[in-house]
C-alpha positions in Angstrom: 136.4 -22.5 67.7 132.9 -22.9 68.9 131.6 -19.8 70.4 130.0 -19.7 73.6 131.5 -22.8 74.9 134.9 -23.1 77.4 137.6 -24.9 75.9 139.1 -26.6 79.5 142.0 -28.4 79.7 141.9 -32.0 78.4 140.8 -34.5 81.3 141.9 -37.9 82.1 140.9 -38.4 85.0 139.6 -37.4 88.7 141.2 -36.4 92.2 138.6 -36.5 95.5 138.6 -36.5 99.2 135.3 -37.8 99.1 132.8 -39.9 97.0 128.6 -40.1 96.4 126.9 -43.0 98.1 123.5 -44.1 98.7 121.4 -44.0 102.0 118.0 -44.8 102.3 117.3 -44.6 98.3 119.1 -41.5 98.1 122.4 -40.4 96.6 124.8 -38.3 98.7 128.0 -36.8 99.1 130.1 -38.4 101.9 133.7 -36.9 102.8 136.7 -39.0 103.4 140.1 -39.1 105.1 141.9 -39.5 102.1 142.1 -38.9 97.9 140.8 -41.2 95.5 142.4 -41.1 92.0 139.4 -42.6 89.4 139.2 -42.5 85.7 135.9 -40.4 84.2 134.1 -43.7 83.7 131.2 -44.0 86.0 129.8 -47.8 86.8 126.5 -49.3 89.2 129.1 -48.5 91.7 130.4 -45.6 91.4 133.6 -44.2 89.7 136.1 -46.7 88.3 139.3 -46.5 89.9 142.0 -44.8 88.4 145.3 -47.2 87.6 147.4 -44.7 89.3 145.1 -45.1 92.4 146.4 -48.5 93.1 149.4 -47.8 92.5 150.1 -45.0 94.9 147.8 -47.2 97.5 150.6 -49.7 98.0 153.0 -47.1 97.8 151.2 -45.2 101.1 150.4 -48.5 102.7 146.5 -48.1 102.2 145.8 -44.4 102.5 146.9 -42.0 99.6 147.4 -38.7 101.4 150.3 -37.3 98.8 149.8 -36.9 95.1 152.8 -36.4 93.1 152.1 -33.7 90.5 153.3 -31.3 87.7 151.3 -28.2 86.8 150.3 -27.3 83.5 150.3 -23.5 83.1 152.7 -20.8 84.6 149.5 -18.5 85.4 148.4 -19.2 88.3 144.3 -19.0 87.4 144.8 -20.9 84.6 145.7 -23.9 86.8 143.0 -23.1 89.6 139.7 -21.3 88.4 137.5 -20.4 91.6 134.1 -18.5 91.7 131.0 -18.4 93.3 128.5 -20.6 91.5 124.5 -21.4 91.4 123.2 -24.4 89.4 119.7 -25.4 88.8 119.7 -28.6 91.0 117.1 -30.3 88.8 119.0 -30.6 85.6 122.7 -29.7 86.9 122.8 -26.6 84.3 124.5 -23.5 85.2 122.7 -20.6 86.2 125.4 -18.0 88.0 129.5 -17.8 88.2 130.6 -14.6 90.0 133.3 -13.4 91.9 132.0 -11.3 94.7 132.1 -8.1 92.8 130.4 -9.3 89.1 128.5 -12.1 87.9 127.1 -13.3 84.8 123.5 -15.2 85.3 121.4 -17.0 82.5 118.3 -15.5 81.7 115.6 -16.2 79.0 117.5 -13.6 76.7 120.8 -15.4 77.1 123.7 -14.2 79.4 123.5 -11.2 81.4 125.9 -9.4 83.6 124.9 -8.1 87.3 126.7 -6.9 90.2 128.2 -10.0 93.0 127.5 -9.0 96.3 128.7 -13.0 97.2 126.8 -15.4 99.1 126.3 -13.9 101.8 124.3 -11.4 100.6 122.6 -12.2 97.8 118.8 -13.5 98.1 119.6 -16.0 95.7 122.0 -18.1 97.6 119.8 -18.6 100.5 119.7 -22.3 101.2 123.5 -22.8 100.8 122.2 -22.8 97.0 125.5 -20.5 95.6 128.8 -21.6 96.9 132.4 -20.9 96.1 133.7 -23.8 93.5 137.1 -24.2 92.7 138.6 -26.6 89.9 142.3 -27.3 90.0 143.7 -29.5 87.3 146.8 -31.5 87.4 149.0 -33.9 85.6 149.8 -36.9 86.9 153.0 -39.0 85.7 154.9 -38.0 82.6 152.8 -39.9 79.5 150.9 -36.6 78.7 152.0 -33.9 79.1 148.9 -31.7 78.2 146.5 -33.8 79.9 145.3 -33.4 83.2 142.9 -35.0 85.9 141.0 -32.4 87.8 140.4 -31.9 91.5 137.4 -29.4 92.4 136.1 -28.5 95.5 133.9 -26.1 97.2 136.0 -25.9 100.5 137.2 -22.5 101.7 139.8 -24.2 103.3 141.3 -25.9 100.6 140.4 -23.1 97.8 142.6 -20.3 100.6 145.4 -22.4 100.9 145.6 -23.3 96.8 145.4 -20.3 95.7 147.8 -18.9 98.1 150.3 -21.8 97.4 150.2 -21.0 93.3 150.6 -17.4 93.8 153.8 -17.7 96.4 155.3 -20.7 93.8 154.8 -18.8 90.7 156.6 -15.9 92.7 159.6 -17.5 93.9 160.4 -19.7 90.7 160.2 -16.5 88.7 156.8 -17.5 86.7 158.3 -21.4 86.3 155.2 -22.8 88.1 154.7 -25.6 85.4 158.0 -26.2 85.5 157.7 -27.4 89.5 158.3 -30.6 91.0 155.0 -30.7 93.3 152.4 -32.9 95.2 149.2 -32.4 96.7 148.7 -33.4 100.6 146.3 -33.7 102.7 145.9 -32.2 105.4 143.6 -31.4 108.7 142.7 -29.4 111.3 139.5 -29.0 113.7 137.7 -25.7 114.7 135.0 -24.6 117.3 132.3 -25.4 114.0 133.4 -28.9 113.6 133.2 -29.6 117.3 136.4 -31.4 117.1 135.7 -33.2 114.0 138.7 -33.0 111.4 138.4 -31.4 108.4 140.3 -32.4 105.5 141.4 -30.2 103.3 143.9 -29.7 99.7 147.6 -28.4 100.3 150.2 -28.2 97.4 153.9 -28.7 98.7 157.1 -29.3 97.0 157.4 -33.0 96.0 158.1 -35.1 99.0 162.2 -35.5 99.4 162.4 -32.1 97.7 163.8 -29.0 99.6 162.7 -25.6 98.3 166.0 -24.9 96.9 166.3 -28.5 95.2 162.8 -28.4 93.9 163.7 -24.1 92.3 166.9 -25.7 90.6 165.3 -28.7 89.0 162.5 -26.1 87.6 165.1 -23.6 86.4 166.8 -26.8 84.2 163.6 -28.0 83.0 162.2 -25.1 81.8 165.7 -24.4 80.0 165.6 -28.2 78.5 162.3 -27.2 77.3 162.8 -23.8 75.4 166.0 -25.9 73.9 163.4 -28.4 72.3 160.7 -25.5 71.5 158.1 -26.0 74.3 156.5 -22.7 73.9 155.1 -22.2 77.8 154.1 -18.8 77.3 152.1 -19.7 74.1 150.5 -22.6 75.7 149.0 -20.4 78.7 147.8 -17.6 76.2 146.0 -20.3 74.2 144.2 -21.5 77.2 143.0 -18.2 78.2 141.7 -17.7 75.4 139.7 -20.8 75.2 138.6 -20.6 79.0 137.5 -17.1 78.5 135.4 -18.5 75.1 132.3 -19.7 77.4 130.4 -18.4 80.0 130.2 -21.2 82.4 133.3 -23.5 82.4 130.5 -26.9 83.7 128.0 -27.7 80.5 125.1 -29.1 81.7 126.2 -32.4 81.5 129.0 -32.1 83.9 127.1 -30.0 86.1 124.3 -33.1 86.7 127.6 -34.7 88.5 128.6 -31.6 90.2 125.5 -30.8 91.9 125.4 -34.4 92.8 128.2 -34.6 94.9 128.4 -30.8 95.7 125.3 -28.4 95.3 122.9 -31.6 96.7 122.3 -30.0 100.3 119.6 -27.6 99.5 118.3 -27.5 96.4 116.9 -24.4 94.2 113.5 -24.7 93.8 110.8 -22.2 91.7 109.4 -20.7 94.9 113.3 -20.3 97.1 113.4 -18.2 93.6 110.3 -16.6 93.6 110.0 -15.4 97.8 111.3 -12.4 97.1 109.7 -11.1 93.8 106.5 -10.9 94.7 105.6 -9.0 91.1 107.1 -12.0 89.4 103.5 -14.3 87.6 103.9 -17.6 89.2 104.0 -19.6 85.2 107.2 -17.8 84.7 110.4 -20.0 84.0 113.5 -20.3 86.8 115.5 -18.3 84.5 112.4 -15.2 84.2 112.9 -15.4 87.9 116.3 -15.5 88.5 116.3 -12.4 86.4 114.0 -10.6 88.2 115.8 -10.6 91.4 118.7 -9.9 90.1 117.3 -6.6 88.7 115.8 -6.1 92.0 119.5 -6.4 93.2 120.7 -4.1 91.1 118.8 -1.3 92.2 118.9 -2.2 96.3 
């Protein structure tokens, strides 16, 4: 295995409740009322469609608001990784993943470790330049099994209520969460911010026609059928912690060029948002000598 980078779990595909357009020569983000399954094949206009996205169209008469969907570890974090992250806006490379109390930050002599205070109190994230990024994958259908397509977001709303949903599933099926008959739904609600505007946001709920009970049953066979035929489960989510935990920064650079595009775009880094408060720092240093800097600075506030 490759040192350094994040083995992450195979993708076939993407989930959105949104899409990139262009206005006025520009390229941005544009939220939506519904999810958009595509394939990770990008053409003049935009993302191909996914097969499945047709599919479920006609199904939902137009509008896919439910996802049917099985998950593919019984860890919770495994399934759903969320942190605070900073990219460099110019290139889409990752420069910071913490989690409020610790981060680790790219600097000119490699990867460092500094203290989180989050967002909201860290110099570095003025500008709406370090937000909270979740990626959830999924499978969708029964073809492969190991394969996923992958939903990410940097909504608290829907990063709250995903995490909350994994942790109370994995608890009541008694750690069976890959075993679960699921879907994801869309939901929305307004608040005094959004002046009456719905926001849309990521629910998981047991698969549509499913009670509770129905939906804990069919797990508890499954996962028996499986140990019968030697699906190891609990080998399968120690392997993938381990290759998660192999890299720094789950997003290479390549990746993170579409990431920023669609969710970092707003307000982008630039050398001196990361030099106004290091005076000491020589104006030909790199992002990265910069970056540093503060972050020192930080260390000792």
């Amino acid at each position: 295995m490759l040192k350094g980078l994040s083995i992450t779990p195979p993708i076939l595909g993407r989930i959105s409740i949104g899409k990139v357009v262009e206005k006025n020569g520009k390229r941005l983000p544009e939220k939506d009322d519904q999810f958009t399954i595509t394939s990770q094949v990008q053409s003049k206009d935009g993302w191909v469609p996914h097969p499945l996205d047709e599919t479920l169209r006609k199904e939902q008469g137009g509008k896919i608001r439910n996802i049917p969907i099985r998950l593919l570890f019984n860890d919770p974090e495994l399934n759903f990784r969320a942190e605070y992250s900073l990219f460099d806006r110019s290139t889409g490379r990752p420069l910071c993943v913490g989690d409020g109390q610790n981060c680790k930050r790219q600097t000119e002599e490699g990867i460092k470790s500094f203290p989180c205070p989050s967002p909201d109190a860290c110099p570095l994230a003025k500008g709406n330049a370090c937000k909270p990024y979740g990626r959830l994958n999924v499978a969708l259908g029964d073809d492969d099994p190991l394969g996923s397509f992958v939903f990410r977001t940097t909504g608290f709303n829907s990063i709250r209520t995903l995490s909350a949903r994994l942790q109370y599933f994995q608890a009541i099926s008694g750690n069976k969460l890959s075993c679960l008959a699921l879907e994801l739904r869309l939901r929305g609600k307004s608040t005094r911010q959004s002046l009456g505007t719905p926001i849309y946001y990521v629910d998981i709920t047991p698969r549509s026609g499913l009670s509770t009970e129905d939906m804990l049953q069919q797990a508890r066979q499954l996962d028996e059928a499986r140990r019968q035929a030697g699906f190891d489960q609990e080998a399968l989510d120690q392997t993938a912690k381990l290759g998660l935990g192999n890299g720094a920064f789950e997003e290479s650079e390549d990746e993170g060029g579409d990431v920023v595009e669609e969710f970092f775009s707003a307000a982008p880094v630039s050398d001196s948002q990361a030099t106004s408060s290091v005076s000491a720092t020589p104006q030909h240093t790199t992002l990265g000598q910069k970056l540093e800097a503060k972050a020192e600075a930080l260390t000792f506030s």
